[in-house]
C-alpha positions, 0 to 999 in steps of 0.5 A, a space after each residue: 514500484 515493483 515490490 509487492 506490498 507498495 501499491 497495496 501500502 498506498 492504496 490502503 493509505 488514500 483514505 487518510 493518516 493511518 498509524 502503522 497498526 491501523 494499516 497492518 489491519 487494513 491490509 491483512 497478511 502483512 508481518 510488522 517488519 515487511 510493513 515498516 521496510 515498504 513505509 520507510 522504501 515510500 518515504 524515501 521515494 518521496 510518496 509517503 511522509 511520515 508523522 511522529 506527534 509529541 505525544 506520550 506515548 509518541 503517535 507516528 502517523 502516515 500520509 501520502 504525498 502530493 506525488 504519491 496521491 498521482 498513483 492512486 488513479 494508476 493503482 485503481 485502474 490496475 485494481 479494475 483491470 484485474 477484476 475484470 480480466 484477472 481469470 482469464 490472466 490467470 488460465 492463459 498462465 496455467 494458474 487456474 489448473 487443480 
C-alpha cells in the first residue's frame, strides 16, 4: 500500500464501478499509464476487480472487492487525521518554510 496512487485509486473507486477515464478524471494529475500500472498493482492484490462488458466497442469497468472495501474506513481516517493536523506535520518537517 506504499505507492503513492493506490489509496487515492481506492478512494476514488468507493462510489462504485468507474471506467478508467472516469477515475483519471475524478483523481486529477493522474497520466494513463500510472492509472493502469496502480488498476492492474490492485487487481493483483485482491482489492480491485476489474470488468470487460461484451460490448462494442468493449466497456472495462473497475470495482472493489470485499477486501478492498475494508480500506476504505483506514483511507478515511488518514484523510480526517491529515486535515486536522496536516500543518502542523508539515512545519515539524520544515514543509512549510518559503
Amino acid at each position: 500500500m506504499a505507492n503513492t496512487w493506490n489509496a487515492v485509486v481506492l478512494y476514488a473507486l468507493s462510489g462504485g464501478g468507474r471506467r478508467p477515464r472516469e477515475l483519471r478524471a475524478e483523481i486529477g494529475g493522474i497520466s494513463s499509464k500510472v492509472l493502469t500500472e496502480t488498476l492492474r498493482r490492485l487487481e493483483g492484490y485482491a482489492l480491485v476487480e476489474r470488468r470487460v462488458f461484451a460490448e462494442s466497442p468493449p466497456r472495462v469497468e473497475y470495482t472493489l472487492t470485499a477486501l478492498g472495501r475494508t480500506l476504505l474506513e483506514p483511507i478515511e481516517a488518514l484523510g480526517r487525521w491529515s486535515a486536522e493536523h496536516g500543518d502542523a506535520f508539515a512545519a515539524a518537517q520544515g514543509w512549510d518554510e518559503d
